[in-house]
C-alpha positions as CSV (number, residue, x, y, z in Angstrom):
1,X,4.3,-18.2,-9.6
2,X,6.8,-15.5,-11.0
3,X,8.2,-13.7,-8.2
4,X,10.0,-10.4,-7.3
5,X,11.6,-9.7,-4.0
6,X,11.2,-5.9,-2.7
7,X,13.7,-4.4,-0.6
8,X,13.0,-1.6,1.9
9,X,14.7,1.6,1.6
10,X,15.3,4.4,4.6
11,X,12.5,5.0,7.1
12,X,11.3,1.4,7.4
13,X,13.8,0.9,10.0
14,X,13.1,-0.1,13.7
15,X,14.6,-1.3,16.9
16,X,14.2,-5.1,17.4
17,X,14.1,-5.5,13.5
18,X,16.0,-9.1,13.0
19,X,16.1,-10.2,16.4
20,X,14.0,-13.3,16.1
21,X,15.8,-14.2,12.5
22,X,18.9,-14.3,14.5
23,X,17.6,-16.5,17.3
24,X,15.9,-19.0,15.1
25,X,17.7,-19.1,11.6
26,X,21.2,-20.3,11.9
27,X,21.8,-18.6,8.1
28,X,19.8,-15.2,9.7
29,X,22.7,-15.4,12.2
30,X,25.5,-16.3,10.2
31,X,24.9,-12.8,7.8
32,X,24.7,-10.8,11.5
33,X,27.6,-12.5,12.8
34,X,29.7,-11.3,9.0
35,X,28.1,-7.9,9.4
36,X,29.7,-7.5,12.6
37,X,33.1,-8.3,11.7
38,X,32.9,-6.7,8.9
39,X,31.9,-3.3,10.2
40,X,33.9,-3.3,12.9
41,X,31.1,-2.4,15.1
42,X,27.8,-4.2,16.2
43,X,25.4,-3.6,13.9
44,X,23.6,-6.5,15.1
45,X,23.1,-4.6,18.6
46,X,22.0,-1.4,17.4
47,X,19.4,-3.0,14.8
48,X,17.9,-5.3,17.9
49,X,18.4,-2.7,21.3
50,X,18.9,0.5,19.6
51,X,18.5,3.3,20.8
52,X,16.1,4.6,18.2
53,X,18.7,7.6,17.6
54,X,21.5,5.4,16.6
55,X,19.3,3.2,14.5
56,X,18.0,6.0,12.5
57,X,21.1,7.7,11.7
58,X,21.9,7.6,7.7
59,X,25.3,6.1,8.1
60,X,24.0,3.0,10.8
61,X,20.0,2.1,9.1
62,X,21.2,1.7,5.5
63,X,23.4,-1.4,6.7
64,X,20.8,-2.4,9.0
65,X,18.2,-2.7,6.8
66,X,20.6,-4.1,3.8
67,X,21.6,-6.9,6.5
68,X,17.7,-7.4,7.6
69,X,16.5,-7.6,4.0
70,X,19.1,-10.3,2.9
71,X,19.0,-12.3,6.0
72,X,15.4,-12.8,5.7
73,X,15.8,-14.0,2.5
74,X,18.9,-16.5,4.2
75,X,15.9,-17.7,6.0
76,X,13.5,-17.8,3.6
77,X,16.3,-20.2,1.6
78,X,17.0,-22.1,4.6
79,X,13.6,-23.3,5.3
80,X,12.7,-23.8,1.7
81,X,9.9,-21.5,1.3
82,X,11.5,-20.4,-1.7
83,X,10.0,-21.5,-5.1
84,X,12.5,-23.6,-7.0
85,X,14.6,-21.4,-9.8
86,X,12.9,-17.8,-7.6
87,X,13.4,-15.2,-7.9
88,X,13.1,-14.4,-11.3
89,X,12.9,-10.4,-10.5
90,X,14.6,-8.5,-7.5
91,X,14.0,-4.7,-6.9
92,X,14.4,-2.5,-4.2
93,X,13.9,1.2,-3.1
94,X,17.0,3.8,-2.6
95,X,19.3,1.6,-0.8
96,X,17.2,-1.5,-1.5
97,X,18.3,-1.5,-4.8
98,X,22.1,-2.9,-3.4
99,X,20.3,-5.3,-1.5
100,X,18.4,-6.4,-4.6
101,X,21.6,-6.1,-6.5
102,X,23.1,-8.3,-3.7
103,X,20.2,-10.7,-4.1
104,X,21.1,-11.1,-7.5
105,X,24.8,-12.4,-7.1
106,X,25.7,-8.4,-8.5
107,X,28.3,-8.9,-5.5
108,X,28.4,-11.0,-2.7
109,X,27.2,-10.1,0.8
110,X,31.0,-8.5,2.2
111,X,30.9,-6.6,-1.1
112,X,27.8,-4.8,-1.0
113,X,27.6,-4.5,3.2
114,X,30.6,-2.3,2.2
115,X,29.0,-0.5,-0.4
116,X,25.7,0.4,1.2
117,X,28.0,1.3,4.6
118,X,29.8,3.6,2.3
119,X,26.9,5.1,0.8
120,X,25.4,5.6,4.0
121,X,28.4,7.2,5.6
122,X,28.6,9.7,2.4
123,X,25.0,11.1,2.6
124,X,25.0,11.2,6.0
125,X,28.2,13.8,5.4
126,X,25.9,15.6,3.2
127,X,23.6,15.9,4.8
128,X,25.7,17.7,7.9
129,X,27.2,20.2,5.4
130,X,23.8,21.5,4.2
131,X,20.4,22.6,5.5
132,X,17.9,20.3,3.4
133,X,14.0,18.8,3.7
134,X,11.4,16.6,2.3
135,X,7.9,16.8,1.9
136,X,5.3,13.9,1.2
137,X,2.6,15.1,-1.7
138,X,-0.7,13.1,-1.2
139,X,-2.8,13.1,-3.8
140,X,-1.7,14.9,-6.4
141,X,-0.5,14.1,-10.2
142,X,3.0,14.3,-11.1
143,X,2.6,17.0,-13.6
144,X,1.6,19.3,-11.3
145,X,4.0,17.9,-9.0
146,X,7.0,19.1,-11.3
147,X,5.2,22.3,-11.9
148,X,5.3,22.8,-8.2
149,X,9.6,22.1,-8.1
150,X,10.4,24.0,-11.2
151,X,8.3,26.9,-9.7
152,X,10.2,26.7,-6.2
153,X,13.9,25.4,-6.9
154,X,13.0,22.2,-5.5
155,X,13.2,18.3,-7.0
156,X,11.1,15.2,-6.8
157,X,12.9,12.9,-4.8
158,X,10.4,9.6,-5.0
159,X,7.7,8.9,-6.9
160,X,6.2,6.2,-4.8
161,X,2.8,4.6,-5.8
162,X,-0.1,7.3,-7.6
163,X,-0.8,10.2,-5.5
164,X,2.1,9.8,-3.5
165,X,5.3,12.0,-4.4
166,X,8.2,13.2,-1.7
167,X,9.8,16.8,-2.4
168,X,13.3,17.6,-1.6
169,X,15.8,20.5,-1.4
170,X,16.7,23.3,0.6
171,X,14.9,24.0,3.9
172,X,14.1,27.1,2.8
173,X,12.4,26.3,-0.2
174,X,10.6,23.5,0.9
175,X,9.3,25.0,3.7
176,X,8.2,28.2,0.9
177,X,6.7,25.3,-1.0
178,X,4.8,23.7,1.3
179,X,3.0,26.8,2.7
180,X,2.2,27.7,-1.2
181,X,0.6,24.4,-1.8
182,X,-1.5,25.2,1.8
183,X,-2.8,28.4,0.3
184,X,-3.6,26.8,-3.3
185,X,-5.7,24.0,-1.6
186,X,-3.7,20.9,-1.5
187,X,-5.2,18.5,0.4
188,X,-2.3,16.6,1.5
189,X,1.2,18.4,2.1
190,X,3.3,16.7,4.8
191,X,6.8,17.8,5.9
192,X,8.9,14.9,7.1
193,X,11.3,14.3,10.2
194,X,14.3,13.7,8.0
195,X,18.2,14.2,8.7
196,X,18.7,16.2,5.1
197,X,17.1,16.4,1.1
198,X,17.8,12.9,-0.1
199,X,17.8,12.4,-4.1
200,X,18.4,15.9,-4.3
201,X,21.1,18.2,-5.5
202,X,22.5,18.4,-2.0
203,X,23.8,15.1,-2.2
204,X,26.1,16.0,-5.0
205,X,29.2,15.8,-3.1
206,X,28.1,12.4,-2.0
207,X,27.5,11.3,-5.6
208,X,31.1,12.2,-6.4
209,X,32.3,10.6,-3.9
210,X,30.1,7.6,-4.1
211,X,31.0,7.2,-7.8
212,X,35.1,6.8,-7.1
213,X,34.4,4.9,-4.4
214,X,32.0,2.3,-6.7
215,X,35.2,2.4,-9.5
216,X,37.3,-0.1,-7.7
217,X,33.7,-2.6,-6.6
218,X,33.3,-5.7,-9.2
219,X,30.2,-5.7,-10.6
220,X,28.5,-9.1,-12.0
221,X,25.7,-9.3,-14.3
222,X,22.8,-10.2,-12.2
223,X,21.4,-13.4,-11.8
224,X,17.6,-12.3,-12.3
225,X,16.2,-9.2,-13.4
226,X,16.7,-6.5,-11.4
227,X,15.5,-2.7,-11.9
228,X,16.8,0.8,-11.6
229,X,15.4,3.5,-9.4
230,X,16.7,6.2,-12.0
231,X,14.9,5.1,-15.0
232,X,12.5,2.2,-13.9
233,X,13.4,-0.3,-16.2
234,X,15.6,-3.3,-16.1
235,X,19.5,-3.3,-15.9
236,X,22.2,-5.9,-16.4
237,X,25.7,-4.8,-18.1
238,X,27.8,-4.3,-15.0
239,X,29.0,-0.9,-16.0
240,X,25.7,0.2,-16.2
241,X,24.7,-1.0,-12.5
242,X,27.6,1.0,-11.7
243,X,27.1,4.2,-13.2
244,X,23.5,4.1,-12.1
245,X,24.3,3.5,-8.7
246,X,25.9,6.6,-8.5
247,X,23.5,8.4,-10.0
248,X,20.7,7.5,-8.2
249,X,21.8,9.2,-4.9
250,X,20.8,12.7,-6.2
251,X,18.1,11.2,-9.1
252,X,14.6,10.7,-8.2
253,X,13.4,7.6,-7.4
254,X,10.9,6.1,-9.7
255,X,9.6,3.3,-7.7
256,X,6.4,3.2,-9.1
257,X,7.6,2.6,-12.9
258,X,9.9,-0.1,-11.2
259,X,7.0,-2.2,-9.8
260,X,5.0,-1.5,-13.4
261,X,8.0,-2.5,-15.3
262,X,8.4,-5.6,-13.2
263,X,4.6,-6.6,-13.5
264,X,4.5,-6.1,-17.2
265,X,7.7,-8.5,-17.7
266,X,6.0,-10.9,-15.9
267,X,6.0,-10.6,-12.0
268,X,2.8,-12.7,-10.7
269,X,3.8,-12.5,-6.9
270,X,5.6,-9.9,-5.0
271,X,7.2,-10.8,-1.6
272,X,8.5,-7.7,0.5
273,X,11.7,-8.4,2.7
274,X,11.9,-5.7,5.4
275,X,10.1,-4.2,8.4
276,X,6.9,-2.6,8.4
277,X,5.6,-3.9,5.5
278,X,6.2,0.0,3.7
279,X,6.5,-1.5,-0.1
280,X,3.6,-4.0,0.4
281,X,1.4,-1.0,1.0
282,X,2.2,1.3,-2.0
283,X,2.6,-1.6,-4.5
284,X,-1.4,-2.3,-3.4
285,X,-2.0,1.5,-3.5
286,X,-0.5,0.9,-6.9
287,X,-2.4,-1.5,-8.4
288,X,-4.6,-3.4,-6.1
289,X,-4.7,-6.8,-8.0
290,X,-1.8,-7.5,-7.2
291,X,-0.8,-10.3,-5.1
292,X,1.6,-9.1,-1.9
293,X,3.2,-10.6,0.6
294,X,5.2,-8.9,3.8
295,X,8.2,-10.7,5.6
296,X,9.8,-9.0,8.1
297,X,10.5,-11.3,11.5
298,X,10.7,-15.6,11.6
299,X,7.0,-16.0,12.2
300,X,6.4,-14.4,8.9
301,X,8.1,-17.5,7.1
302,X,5.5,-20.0,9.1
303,X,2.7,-18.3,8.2
């Protein structure tokens, strides 16, 4: 077996997520316990009692599910269901990419707990100082997908699996947008209960910001191969990490070239670390021989 770990991105979160890693993995616990004192605030409390509102602001689910992710793979380690020499690939979605990073010895837990808080805390600014929206597109190719932003000042903020594509810009606009695709027949045009346009232009400021902040991080090469959102292929040359890491807050997120590129290097086995088993579903609406697994609590690991 060859395998790549997936990381959840923003959305997958929910209350109770970790609770029983912390009861039953003494590594699990450890990473909650540094979390905590790292913050300066319980993160651990928020991600197992909520409330639902505090969990799923930007600033407070991007270090919750960055902690989840990488203390299920503590456990994992712990109880030896890893395969010797594993992963060989690690790749995640929006801020699952710094937890695959982190999987990957890019920079060790402190070090990326602080940079996915960071990131969190600047998009969550942006998205106060603007009116933004997404939209999920179901079913339709990307051409006509781009077509559709170019026509209505609007961007493609993830390109998930086939047939599924999430707008993202202005209120305004996407609101214009989605009523247009209503009249021209799309099947499928959802809008989504989201705090602002992620992957957009309105989250240039936090891109700026973002990118000084990342200047004074050190960056390692990673220990297996790990992908980036913003072009889909594989990255290693720690100012490149760097630089793309910053970028992707206001690129689109190519997750589906990401799980193609990681396939065709080799990828027999792909195990998702985070709730809701989000990734697991659009790698099978992806390419359906494919072999998926979903971890998320401790009973996962025994089964």
């Amino acid at each position: 077996m060859t395998l790549a770990l997936l990381f959840a991105g923003q959305g997958a979160q929910k209350v109770g997520m970790g609770r029983s890693l912390y009861d039953a993995s003494p590594a699990a616990r450890a990473l909650y316990d540094e979390a905590d004192r790292t913050l300066g605030w319980s993160l651990s409390e928020v991600s197992f009692n909520g409330p639902e509102a505090a969990l799923t602001e930007t600033k407070v689910c991007q270090p919750a599910l960055f902690v989840h992710g990488l203390a299920l793979l503590a456990a994992l380690r712990e109880s030896g269901r890893l395969p010797t020499g594993a992963p060989s690939f690690a790749l995640g979605l929006s801020l699952g990419e710094i937890t695959a990073y982190t999987a990957a010895g890019v920079f060790d837990f402190a070090t990326g707990l602080k940079v996915v808080a960071e990131r969190g805390r600047l998009m969550q600014l942006a998205c106060e100082q603007s009116v933004g929206s997404m939209a999920a597109v179901v079913g339709e190719e990307r051409a006509r997908v781009l077509e559709l932003c170019a026509e209505f000042g609007i961007e493609a903020a993830n390109f998930n699996a086939p047939g599924q594509i999430i707008l993202s810009g202005e209120k305004t606009r996407i609101d214009t947008a989605v009523a247009a695709c209503k009249e021209r027949g799309w099947k499928r045009v959802i809008p989504l209960n989201v705090a602002g346009a992620y992957h957009s232009r309105l989250m240039e400021p936090a891109r700026v910001q973002f990118a000084a902040f990342l200047e004074s991080v050190p960056f390692a090469r990673p220990t297996c191969t790990v992908f980036s959102n913003t072009t889909g292929a594989a990255i290693s040359e720690p100012t490149d990490l760097r630089a793309a890491l910053a970028r992707q807050v206001v690129s689109s997120v190519l997750w589906e070239d990401c799980m193609r590129t990681c396939a065709a290097a080799g990828a027999t086995e792909f195990w998702e670390l985070g709730p809701g088993g989000v990734l697991a579903g659009l790698a099978r609406r992806t390419d359906k021989a494919w072999t998926v697994r979903s971890f998320s609590e401790f009973s996962d690991l025994a089964a």
